[in-house]
N, C-alpha and C positions, 0 to 999 in steps of 0.2 A: 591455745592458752592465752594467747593477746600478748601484746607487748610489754604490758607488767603483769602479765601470769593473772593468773583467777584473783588473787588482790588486790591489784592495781596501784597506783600510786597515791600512798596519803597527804603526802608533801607533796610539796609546787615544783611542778605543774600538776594538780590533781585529779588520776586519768584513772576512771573506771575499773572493776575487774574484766578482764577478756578483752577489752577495747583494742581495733583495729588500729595500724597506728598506717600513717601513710606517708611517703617522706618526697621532699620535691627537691632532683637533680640538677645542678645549671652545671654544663660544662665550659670550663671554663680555655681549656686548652686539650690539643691532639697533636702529639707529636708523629711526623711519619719518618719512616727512616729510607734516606736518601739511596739513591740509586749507586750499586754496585761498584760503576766505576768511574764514582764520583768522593769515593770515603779517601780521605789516606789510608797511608800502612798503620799507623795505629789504632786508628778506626776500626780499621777491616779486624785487627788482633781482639781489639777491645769488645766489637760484637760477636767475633767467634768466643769468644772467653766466657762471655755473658750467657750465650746458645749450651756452652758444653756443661757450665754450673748449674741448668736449669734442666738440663738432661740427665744430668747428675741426681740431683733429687728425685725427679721424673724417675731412674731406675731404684732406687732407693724404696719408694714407695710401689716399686713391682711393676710399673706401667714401660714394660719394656716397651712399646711401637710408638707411644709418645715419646720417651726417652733416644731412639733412632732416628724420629723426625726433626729433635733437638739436633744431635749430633749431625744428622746430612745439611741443617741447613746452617748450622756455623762452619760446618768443610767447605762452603761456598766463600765464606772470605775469603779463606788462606788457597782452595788455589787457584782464585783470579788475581793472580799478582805480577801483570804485565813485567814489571822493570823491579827487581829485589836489587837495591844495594848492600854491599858488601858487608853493613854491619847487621841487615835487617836478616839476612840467613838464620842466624843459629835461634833468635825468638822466632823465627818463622818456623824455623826446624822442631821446635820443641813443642811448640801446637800443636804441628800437625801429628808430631809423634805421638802427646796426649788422644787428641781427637781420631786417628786411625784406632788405635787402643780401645777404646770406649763402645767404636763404632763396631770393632770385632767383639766386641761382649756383647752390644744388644743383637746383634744381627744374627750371635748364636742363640739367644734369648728367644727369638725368633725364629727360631729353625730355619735361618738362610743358612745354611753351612758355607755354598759358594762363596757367598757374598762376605761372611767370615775370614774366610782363608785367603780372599783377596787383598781386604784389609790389613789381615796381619802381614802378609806379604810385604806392603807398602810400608810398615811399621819396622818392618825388617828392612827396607831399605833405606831407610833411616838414621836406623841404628842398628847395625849388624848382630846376631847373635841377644838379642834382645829378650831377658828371661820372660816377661809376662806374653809379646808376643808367639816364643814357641810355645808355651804351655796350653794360649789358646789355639794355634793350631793343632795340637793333636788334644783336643777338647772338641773340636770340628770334627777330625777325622775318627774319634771314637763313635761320636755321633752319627756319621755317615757309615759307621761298619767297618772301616779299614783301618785294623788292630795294628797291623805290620810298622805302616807310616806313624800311627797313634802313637806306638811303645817309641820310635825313632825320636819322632818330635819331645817328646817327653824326656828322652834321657838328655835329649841338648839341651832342653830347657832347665833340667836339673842340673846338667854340670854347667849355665850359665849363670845360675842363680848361685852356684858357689862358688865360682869365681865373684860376684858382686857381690857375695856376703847378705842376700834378700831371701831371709827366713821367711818370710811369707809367701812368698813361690817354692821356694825346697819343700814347704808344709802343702802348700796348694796342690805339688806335684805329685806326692805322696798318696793323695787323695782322690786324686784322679787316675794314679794308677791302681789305683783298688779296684775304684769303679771300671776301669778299663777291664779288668781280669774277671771281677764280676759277669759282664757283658759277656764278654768270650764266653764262660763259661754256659751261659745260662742258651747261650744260641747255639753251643755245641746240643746241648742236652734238646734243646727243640728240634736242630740237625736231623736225630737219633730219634726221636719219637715222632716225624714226618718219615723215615725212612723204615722202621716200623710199621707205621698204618700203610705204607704202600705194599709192602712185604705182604703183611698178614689178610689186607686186601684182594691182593693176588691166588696166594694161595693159604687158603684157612682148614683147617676141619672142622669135622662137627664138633659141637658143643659135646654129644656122648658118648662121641669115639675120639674127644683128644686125649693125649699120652699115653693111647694105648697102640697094643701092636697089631696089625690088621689081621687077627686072628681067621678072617673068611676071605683070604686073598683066591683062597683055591675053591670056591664056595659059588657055583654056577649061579645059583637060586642068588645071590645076594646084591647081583647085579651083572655078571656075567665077567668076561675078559676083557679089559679094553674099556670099559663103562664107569662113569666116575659115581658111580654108586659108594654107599655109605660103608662097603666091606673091603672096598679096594678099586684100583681101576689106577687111570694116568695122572689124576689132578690129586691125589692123594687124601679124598674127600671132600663130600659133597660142602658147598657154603653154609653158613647156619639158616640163610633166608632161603636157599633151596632144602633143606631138609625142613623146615617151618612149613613151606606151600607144600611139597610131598604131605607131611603130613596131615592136613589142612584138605587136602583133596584127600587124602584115604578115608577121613574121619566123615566128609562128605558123603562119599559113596555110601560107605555102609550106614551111613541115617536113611538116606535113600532106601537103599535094599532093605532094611528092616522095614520101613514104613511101607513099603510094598508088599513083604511079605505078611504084615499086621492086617490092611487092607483087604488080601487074597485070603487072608485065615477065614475068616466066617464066612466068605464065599462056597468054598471046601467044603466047610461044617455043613452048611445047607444041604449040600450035592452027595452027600454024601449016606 
């Protein structure tokens, strides 16, 4: 559509409909950012803070692996920090606690579970009994299939989160243990329906002799003693795809033998 659309501009500067526009760049400056351990401590906090706000967004707009890439490389400030003084701890402390946090959301975003729980782990050591941190651990551990740890981690997380008075984790717990129970259930029921098709795989009957009673157990003609014929025997009837190929071959034969005997008829008639 050009830079002032199919109209163009009537006023000054007056620029065609559709007209290309083309723009010329001078840079004027490039800032690079100095080497690792060359920042101060507030440095190093100020560009991790910068890294975690832009990861932030970053997960917001759903781009979790960008959002992960944000957080690993603002954790590179906070923990190269040769010599922490005494007051530099508890803002140290409080990054990192943010930034492990963050890091355990995108990582389960990502389906790193491990890498998650390692996270939160570090988050937990931090700050002991930490409600968002347990929550995402058995957020992990639902994910990985292991309900047991899942439900554990979740009841700590909930009664940490009522000791802190953080509705937003009691609500978040709540929700996830839904989903957790959901899970369970829906992988029992698949459980159950693998163990099923192996069963009925094993041993099936026919399609025209299920739930009925082997009424030709005693019935030599019907496949004898001992024979997994359609009337009785040891496997308790034949497969559906072995009574289909029986079939299949008897219906053969006799096209056979009739076209044979169709054949052999006017030969007869002649001779006769």
């Amino acid at each position: 559509a050009g830079g002032y659309g199919g109209g163009g501009s009537p006023s000054l500067p007056r620029v065609p409909g559709s007209a290309v526009l083309r723009y010329e760049l001078e840079l004027l400056n490039l800032e690079t950012e100095p080497d690792l351990w060359d920042l101060e401590f507030e440095q190093k906090l100020g560009f991790a803070r910068e890294r975690r706000e832009r990861g932030n967004r970053l997960f917001k707009r759903q781009l979790f692996r960008e959002a992960d890439e944000e957080y690993e490389q603002g954790l590179r400030y906070l923990v190269y920090m040769p010599q922490v003084e005494e007051g530099e701890k508890a803002p140290l402390d409080a990054e990192l606690l943010l930034m492990q946090l963050n890091l355990t959301a995108s990582k389960l975003r990502c389906n790193r579970e491990a890498a998650a729980l390692a996270h939160a782990t570090k988050a937990l050591a931090i700050q002991p009994e930490h409600p968002k941190a347990l929550y995402r651990i058995g957020q992990a551990h639902t994910q990985l299939g292991e309900y047991a740890k899942a439900s554990a981690a979740l009841a700590r997380a909930q009664a940490a989160g009522e000791a802190a008075g953080d509705t937003a984790v009691i609500a978040a717990v709540e929700k996830e243990k839904t989903r957790l129970q959901e899970r369970k259930e829906r992988h029992a029921r698949q459980r159950k329906a693998a163990y099923r098709r192996m069963v009925r795989g094993a041993d099936t009957p026919d399609l025209d002799t299920a739930g009925r009673e082997d009424d030709t157990a005693g019935d030599k003609s019907a496949g004898g003693e001992g024979e997994a014929g359609p009337g009785g025997g040891r496997s308790g009837g034949r497969r559906p795809w072995k009574a289909l190929l029986s079939a299949s071959v008897l219906a053969a034969c006799i096209a056979a033998g009739l076209a044979t005997y169709l054949r052999a008829a006017p030969l007869r008639a002649d001779g006769a």
